[in-house]
PDB file as gemmi writes it, atoms N, CA and C in Angstrom:
CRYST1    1.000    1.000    1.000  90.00  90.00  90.00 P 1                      
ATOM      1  N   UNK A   1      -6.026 166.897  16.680  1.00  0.00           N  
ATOM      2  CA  UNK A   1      -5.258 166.466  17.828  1.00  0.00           C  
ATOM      3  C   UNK A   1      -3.996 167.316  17.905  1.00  0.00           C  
ATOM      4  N   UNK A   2      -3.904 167.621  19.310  1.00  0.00           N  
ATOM      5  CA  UNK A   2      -2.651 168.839  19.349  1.00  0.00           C  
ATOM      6  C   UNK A   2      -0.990 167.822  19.590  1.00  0.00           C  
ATOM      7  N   UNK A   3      -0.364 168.734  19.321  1.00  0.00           N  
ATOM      8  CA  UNK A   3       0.779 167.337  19.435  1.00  0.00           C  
ATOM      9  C   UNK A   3       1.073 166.762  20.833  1.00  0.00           C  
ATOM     10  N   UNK A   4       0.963 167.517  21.861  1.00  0.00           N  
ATOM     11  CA  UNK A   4       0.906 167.339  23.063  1.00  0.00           C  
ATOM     12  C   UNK A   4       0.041 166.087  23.241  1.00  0.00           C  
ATOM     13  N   UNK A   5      -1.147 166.144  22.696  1.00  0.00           N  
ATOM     14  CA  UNK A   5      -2.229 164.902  22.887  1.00  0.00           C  
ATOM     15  C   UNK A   5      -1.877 163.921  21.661  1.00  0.00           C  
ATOM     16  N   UNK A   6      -1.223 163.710  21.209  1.00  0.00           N  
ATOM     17  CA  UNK A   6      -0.713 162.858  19.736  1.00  0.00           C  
ATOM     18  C   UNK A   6       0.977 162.303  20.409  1.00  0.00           C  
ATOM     19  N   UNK A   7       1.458 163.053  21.400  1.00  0.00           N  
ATOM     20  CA  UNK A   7       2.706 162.233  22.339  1.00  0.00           C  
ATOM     21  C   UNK A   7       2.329 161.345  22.967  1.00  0.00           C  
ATOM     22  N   UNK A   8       1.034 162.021  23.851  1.00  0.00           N  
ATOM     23  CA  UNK A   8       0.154 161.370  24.776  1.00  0.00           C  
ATOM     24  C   UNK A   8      -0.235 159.810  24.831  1.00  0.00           C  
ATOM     25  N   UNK A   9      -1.080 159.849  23.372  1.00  0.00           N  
ATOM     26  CA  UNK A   9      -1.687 158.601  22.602  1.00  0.00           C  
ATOM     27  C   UNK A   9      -0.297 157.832  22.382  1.00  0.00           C  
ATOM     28  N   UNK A  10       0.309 158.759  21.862  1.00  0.00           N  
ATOM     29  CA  UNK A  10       1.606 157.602  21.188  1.00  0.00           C  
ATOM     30  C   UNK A  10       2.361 156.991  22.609  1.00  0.00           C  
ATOM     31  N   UNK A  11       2.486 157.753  23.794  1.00  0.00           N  
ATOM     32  CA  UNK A  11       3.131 157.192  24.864  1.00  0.00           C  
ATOM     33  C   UNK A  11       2.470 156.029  25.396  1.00  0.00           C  
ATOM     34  N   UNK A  12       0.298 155.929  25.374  1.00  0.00           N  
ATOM     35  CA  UNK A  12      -0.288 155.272  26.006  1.00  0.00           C  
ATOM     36  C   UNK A  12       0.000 154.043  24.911  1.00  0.00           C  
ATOM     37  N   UNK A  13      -0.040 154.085  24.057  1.00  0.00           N  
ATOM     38  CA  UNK A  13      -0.129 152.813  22.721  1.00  0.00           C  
ATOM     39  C   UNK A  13       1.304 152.016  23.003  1.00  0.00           C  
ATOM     40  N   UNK A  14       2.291 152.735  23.525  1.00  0.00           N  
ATOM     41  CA  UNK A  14       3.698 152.125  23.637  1.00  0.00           C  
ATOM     42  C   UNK A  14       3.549 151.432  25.099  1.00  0.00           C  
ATOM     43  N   UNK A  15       2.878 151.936  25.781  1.00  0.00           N  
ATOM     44  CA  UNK A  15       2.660 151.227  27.097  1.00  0.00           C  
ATOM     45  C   UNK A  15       1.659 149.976  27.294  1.00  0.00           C  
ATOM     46  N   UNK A  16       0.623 150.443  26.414  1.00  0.00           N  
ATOM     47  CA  UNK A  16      -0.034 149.554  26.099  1.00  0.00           C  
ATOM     48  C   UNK A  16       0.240 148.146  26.013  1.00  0.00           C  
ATOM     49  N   UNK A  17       1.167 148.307  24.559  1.00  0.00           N  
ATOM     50  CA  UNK A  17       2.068 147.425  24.114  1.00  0.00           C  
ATOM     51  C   UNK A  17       3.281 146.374  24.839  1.00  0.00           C  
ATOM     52  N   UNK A  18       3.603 147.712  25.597  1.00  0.00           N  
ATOM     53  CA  UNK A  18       4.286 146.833  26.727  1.00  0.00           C  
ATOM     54  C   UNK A  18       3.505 145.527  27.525  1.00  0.00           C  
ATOM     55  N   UNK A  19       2.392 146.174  28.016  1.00  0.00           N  
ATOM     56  CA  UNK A  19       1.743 145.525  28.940  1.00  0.00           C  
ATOM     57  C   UNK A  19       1.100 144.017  28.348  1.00  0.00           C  
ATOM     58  N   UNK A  20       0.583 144.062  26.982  1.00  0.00           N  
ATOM     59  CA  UNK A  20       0.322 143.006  26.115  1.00  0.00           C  
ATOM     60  C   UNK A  20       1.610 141.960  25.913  1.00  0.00           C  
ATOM     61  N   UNK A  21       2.818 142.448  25.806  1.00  0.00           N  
ATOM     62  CA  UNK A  21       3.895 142.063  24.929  1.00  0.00           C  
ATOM     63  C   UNK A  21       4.415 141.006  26.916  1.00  0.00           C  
ATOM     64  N   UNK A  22       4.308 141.790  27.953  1.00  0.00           N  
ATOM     65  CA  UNK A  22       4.480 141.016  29.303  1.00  0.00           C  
ATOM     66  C   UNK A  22       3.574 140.104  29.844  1.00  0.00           C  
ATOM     67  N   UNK A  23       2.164 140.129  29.314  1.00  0.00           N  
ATOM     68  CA  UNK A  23       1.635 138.634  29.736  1.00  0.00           C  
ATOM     69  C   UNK A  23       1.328 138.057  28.611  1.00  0.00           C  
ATOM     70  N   UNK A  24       1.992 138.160  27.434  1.00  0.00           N  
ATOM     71  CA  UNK A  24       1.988 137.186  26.374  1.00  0.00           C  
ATOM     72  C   UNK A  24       3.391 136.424  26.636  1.00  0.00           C  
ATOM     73  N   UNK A  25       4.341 137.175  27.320  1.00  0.00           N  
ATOM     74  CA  UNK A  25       5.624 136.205  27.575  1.00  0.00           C  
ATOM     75  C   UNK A  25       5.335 135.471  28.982  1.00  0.00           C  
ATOM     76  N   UNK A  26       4.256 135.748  30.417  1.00  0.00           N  
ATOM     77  CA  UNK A  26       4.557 135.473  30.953  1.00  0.00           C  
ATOM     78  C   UNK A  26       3.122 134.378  31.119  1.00  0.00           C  
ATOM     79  N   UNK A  27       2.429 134.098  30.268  1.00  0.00           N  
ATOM     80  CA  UNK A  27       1.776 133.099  30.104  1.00  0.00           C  
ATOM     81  C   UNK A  27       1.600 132.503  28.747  1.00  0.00           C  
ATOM     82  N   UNK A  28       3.234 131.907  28.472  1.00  0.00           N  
ATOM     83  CA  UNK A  28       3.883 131.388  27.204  1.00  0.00           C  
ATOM     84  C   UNK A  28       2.923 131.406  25.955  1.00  0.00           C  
ATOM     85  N   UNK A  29       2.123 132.323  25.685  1.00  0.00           N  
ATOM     86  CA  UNK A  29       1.369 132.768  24.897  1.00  0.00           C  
ATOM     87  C   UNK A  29       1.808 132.992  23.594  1.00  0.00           C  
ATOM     88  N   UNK A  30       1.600 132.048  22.575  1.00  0.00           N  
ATOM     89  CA  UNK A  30       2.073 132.560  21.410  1.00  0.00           C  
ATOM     90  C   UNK A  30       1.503 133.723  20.236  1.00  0.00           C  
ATOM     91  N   UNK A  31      -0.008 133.745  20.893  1.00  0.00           N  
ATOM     92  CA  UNK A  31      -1.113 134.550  20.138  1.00  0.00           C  
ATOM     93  C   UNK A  31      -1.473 135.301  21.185  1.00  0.00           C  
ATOM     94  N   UNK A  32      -1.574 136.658  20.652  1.00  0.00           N  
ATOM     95  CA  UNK A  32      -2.655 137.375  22.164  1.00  0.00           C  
ATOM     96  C   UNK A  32      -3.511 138.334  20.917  1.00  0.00           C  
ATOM     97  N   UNK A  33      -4.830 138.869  21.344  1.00  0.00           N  
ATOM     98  CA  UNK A  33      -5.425 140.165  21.115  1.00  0.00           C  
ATOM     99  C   UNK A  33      -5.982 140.425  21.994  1.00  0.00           C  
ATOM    100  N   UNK A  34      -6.469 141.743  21.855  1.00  0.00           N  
ATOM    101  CA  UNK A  34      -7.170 142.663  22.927  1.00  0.00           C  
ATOM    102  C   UNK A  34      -7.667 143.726  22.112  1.00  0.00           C  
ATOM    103  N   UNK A  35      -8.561 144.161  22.959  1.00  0.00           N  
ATOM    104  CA  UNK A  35      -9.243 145.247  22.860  1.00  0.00           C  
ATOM    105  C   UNK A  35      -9.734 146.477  23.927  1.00  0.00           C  
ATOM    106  N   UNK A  36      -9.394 147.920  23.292  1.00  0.00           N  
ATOM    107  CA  UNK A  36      -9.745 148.682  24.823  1.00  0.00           C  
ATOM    108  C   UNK A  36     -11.442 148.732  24.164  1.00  0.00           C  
ATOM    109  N   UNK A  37     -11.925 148.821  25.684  1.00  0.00           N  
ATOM    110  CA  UNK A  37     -13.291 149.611  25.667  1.00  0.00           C  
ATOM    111  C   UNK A  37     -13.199 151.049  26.398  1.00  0.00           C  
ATOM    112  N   UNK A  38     -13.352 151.911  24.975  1.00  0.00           N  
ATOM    113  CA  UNK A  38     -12.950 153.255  25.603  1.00  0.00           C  
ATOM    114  C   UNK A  38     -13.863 153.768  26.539  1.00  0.00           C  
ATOM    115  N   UNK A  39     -14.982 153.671  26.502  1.00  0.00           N  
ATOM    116  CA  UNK A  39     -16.639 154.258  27.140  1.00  0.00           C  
ATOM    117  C   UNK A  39     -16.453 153.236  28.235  1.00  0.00           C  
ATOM    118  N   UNK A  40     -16.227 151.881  28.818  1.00  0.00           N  
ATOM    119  CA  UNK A  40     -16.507 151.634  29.662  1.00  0.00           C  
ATOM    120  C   UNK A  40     -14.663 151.448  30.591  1.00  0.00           C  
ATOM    121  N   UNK A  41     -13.819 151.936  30.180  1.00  0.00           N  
ATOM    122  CA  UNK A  41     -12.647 152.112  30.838  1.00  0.00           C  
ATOM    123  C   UNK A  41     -11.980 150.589  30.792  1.00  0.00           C  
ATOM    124  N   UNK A  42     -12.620 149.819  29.829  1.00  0.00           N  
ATOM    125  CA  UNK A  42     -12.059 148.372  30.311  1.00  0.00           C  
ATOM    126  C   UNK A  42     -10.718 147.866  29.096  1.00  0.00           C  
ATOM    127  N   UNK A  43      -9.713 146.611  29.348  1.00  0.00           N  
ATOM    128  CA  UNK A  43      -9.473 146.374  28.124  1.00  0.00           C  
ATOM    129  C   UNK A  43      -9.282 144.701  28.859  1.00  0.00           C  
ATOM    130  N   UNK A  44      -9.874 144.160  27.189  1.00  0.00           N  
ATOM    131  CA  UNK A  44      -9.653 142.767  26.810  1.00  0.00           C  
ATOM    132  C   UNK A  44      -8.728 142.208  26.288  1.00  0.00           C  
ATOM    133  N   UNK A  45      -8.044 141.166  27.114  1.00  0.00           N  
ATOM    134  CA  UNK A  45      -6.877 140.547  26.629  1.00  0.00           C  
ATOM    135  C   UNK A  45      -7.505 139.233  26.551  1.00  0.00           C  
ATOM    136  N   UNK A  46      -6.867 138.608  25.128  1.00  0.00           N  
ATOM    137  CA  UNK A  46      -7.518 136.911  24.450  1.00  0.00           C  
ATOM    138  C   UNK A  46      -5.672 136.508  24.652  1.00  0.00           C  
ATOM    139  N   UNK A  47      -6.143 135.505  25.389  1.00  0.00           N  
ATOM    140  CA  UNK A  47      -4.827 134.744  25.929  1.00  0.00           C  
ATOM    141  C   UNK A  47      -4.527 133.576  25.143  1.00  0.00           C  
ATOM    142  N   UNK A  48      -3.789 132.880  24.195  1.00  0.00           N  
ATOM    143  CA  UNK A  48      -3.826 131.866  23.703  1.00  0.00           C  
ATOM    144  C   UNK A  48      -3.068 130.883  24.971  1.00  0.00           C  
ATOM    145  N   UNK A  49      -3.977 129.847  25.426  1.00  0.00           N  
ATOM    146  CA  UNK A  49      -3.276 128.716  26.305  1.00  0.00           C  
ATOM    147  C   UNK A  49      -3.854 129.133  27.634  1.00  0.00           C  
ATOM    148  N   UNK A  50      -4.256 130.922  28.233  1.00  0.00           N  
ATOM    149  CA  UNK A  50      -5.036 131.017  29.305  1.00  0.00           C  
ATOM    150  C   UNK A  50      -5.588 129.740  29.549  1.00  0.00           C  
ATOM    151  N   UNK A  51      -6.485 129.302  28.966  1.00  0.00           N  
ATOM    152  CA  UNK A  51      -7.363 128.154  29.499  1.00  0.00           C  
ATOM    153  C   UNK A  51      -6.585 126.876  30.418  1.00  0.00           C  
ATOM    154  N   UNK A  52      -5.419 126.499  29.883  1.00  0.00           N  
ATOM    155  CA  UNK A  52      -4.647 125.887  31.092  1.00  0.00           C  
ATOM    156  C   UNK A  52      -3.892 126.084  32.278  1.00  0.00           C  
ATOM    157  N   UNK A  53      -4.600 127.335  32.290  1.00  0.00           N  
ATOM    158  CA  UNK A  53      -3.684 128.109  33.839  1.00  0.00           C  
ATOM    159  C   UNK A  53      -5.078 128.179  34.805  1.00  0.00           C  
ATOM    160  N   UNK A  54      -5.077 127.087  36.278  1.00  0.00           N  
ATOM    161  CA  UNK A  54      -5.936 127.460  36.991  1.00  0.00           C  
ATOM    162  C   UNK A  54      -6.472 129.089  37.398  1.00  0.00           C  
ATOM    163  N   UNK A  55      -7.395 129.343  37.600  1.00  0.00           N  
ATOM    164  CA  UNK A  55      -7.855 130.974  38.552  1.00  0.00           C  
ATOM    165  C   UNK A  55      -7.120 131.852  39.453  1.00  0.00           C  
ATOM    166  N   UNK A  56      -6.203 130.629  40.421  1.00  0.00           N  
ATOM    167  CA  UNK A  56      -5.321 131.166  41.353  1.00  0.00           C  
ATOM    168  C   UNK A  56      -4.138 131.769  40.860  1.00  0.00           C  
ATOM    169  N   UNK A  57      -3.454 130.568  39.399  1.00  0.00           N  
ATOM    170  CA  UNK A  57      -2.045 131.030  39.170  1.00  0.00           C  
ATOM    171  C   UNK A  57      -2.340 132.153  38.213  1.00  0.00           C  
ATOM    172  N   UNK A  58      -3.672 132.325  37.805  1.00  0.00           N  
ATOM    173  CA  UNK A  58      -3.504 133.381  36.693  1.00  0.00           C  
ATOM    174  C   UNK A  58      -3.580 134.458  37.126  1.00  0.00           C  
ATOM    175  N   UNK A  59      -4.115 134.806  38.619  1.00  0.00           N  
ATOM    176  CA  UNK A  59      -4.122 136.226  39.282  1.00  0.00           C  
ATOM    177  C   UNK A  59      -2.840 136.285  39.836  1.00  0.00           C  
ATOM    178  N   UNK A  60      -2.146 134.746  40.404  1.00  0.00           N  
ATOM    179  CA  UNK A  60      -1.038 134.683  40.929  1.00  0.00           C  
ATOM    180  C   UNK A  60       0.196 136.167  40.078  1.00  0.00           C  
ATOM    181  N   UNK A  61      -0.240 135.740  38.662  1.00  0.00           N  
ATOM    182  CA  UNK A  61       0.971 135.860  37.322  1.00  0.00           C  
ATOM    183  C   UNK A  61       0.131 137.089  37.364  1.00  0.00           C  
ATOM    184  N   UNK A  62      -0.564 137.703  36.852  1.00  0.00           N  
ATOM    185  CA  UNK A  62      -1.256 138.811  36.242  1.00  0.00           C  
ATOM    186  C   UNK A  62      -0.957 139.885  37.507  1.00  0.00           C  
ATOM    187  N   UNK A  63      -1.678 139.619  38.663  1.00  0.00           N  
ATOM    188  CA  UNK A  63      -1.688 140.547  39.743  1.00  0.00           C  
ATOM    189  C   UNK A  63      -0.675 141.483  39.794  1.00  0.00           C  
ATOM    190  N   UNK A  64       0.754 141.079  39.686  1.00  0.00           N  
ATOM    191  CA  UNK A  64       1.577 141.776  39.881  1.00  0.00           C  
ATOM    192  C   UNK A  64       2.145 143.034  38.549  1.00  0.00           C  
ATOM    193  N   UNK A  65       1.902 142.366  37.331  1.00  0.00           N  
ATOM    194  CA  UNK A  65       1.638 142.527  35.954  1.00  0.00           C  
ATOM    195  C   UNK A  65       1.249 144.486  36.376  1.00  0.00           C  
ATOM    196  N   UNK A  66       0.080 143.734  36.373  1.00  0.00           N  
ATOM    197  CA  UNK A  66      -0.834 144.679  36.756  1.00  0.00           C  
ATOM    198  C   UNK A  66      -0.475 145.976  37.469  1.00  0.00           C  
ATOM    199  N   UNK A  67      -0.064 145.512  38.684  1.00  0.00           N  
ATOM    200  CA  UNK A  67       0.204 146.920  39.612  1.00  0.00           C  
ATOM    201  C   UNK A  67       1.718 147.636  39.084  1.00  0.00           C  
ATOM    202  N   UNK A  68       2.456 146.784  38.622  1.00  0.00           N  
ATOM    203  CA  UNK A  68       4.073 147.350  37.764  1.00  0.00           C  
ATOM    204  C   UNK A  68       3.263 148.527  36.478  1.00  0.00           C  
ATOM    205  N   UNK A  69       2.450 147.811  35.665  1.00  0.00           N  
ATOM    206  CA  UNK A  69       2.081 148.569  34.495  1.00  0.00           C  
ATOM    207  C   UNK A  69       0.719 149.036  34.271  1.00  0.00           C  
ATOM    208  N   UNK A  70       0.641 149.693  35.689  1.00  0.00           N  
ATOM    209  CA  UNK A  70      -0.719 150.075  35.691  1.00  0.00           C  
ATOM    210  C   UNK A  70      -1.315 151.474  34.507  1.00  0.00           C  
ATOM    211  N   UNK A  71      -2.033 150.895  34.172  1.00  0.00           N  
ATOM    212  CA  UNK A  71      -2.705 151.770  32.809  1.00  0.00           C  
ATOM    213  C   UNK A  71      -4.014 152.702  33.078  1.00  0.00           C  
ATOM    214  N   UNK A  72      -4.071 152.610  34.317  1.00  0.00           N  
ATOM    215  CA  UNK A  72      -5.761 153.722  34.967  1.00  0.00           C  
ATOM    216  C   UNK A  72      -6.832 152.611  34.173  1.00  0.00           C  
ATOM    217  N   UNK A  73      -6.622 151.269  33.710  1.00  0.00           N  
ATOM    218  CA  UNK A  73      -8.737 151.138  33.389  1.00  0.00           C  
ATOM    219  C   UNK A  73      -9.191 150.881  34.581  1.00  0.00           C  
ATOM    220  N   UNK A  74     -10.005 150.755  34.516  1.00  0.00           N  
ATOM    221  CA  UNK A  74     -11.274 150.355  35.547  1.00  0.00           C  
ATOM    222  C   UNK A  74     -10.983 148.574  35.585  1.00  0.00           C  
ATOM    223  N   UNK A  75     -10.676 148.135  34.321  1.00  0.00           N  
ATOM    224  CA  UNK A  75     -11.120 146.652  34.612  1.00  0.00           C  
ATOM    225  C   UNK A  75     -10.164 146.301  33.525  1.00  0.00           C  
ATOM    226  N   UNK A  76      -9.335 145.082  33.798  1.00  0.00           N  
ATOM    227  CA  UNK A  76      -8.549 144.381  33.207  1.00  0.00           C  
ATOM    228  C   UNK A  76      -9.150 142.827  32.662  1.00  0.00           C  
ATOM    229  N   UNK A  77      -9.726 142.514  31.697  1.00  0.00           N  
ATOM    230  CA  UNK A  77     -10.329 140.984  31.564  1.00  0.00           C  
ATOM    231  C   UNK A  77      -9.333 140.097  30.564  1.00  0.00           C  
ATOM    232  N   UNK A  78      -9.252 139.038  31.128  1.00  0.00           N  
ATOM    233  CA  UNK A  78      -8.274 138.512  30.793  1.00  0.00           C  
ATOM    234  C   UNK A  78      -8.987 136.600  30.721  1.00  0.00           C  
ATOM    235  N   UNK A  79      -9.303 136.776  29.299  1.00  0.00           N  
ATOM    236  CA  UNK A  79      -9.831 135.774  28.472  1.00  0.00           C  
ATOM    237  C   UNK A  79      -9.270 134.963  27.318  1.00  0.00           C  
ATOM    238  N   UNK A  80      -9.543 133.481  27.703  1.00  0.00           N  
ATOM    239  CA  UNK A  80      -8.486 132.864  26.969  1.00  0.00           C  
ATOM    240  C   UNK A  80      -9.190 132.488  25.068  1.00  0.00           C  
ATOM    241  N   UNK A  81      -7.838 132.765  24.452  1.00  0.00           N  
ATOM    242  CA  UNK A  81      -8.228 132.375  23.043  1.00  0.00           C  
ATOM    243  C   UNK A  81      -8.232 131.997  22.290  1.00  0.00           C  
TER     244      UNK A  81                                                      
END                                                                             
Protein backbone atom coordinates (compact mmCIF):
# COMPACT_ATOMS: atom_id res chain seq x y z
CA UNK A 1 0.00 0.00 0.00
CA UNK A 2 1.43 3.36 -1.19
CA UNK A 3 1.15 6.04 1.41
CA UNK A 4 -1.11 8.04 -0.60
CA UNK A 5 -3.58 4.92 -0.40
CA UNK A 6 -2.69 4.23 3.49
CA UNK A 7 -3.93 8.35 4.07
CA UNK A 8 -6.75 7.34 2.02
CA UNK A 9 -7.87 4.22 4.21
CA UNK A 10 -6.86 6.08 7.27
CA UNK A 11 -9.11 9.21 6.17
CA UNK A 12 -12.10 6.63 5.15
CA UNK A 13 -11.78 4.66 8.73
CA UNK A 14 -11.89 8.24 10.51
CA UNK A 15 -15.00 9.02 8.63
CA UNK A 16 -16.27 5.98 9.01
CA UNK A 17 -16.04 6.36 12.57
CA UNK A 18 -17.56 9.49 12.54
CA UNK A 19 -20.57 8.30 10.92
CA UNK A 20 -20.98 5.23 13.52
CA UNK A 21 -20.01 7.46 16.54
CA UNK A 22 -23.40 10.06 15.02
CA UNK A 23 -26.13 7.52 14.98
CA UNK A 24 -24.97 5.83 18.03
CA UNK A 25 -25.53 9.35 19.75
CA UNK A 26 -28.47 10.10 17.79
CA UNK A 27 -30.38 6.94 18.51
CA UNK A 28 -29.25 6.92 22.32
CA UNK A 29 -27.42 3.84 21.51
CA UNK A 30 -25.19 2.58 23.98
CA UNK A 31 -23.73 -0.44 21.86
CA UNK A 32 -23.34 -0.22 18.08
CA UNK A 33 -21.35 -2.64 15.49
CA UNK A 34 -21.11 -2.76 11.96
CA UNK A 35 -19.71 -4.12 9.28
CA UNK A 36 -18.57 -2.97 5.64
CA UNK A 37 -19.32 -5.35 2.83
CA UNK A 38 -16.53 -4.52 0.61
CA UNK A 39 -17.71 -6.65 -2.71
CA UNK A 40 -21.19 -5.65 -2.35
CA UNK A 41 -20.61 -1.72 -1.48
CA UNK A 42 -22.86 -2.10 1.59
CA UNK A 43 -22.28 -1.39 5.41
CA UNK A 44 -24.13 -2.81 8.47
CA UNK A 45 -24.93 -0.93 11.38
CA UNK A 46 -26.37 -3.18 14.73
CA UNK A 47 -28.20 -0.50 16.62
CA UNK A 48 -28.64 -1.29 20.29
CA UNK A 49 -32.45 0.02 21.16
CA UNK A 50 -33.12 0.48 17.06
CA UNK A 51 -35.93 -1.83 17.73
CA UNK A 52 -37.90 0.92 19.63
CA UNK A 53 -37.78 3.51 17.05
CA UNK A 54 -40.82 3.16 14.59
CA UNK A 55 -39.73 2.93 10.44
CA UNK A 56 -40.72 6.54 9.94
CA UNK A 57 -38.60 8.13 12.86
CA UNK A 58 -35.69 5.99 12.01
CA UNK A 59 -35.40 7.28 8.34
CA UNK A 60 -36.79 10.47 9.91
CA UNK A 61 -33.14 10.47 12.16
CA UNK A 62 -30.86 8.51 9.75
CA UNK A 63 -31.92 10.25 6.38
CA UNK A 64 -30.28 13.26 7.06
CA UNK A 65 -27.23 11.39 8.84
CA UNK A 66 -26.79 10.08 5.76
CA UNK A 67 -26.70 12.79 3.14
CA UNK A 68 -24.23 15.14 5.78
CA UNK A 69 -21.78 11.97 5.88
CA UNK A 70 -22.14 10.48 2.85
CA UNK A 71 -19.58 7.59 2.41
CA UNK A 72 -20.30 6.46 -1.59
CA UNK A 73 -21.95 2.73 -0.41
CA UNK A 74 -24.53 1.60 -2.35
CA UNK A 75 -26.60 0.65 0.72
CA UNK A 76 -26.72 1.71 4.27
CA UNK A 77 -28.61 -1.18 6.61
CA UNK A 78 -29.41 -0.26 9.68
CA UNK A 79 -30.33 -3.21 12.07
CA UNK A 80 -31.17 -3.33 15.51
CA UNK A 81 -28.97 -5.24 18.21
Amino acid sequence: MTIHEEQEHQAFEEYLQLLITTLKESFESTEVSYFVDEHNDTLYVKLEGLEDYPEHEIEEIAYPIFEELDMDFDEIILLPL
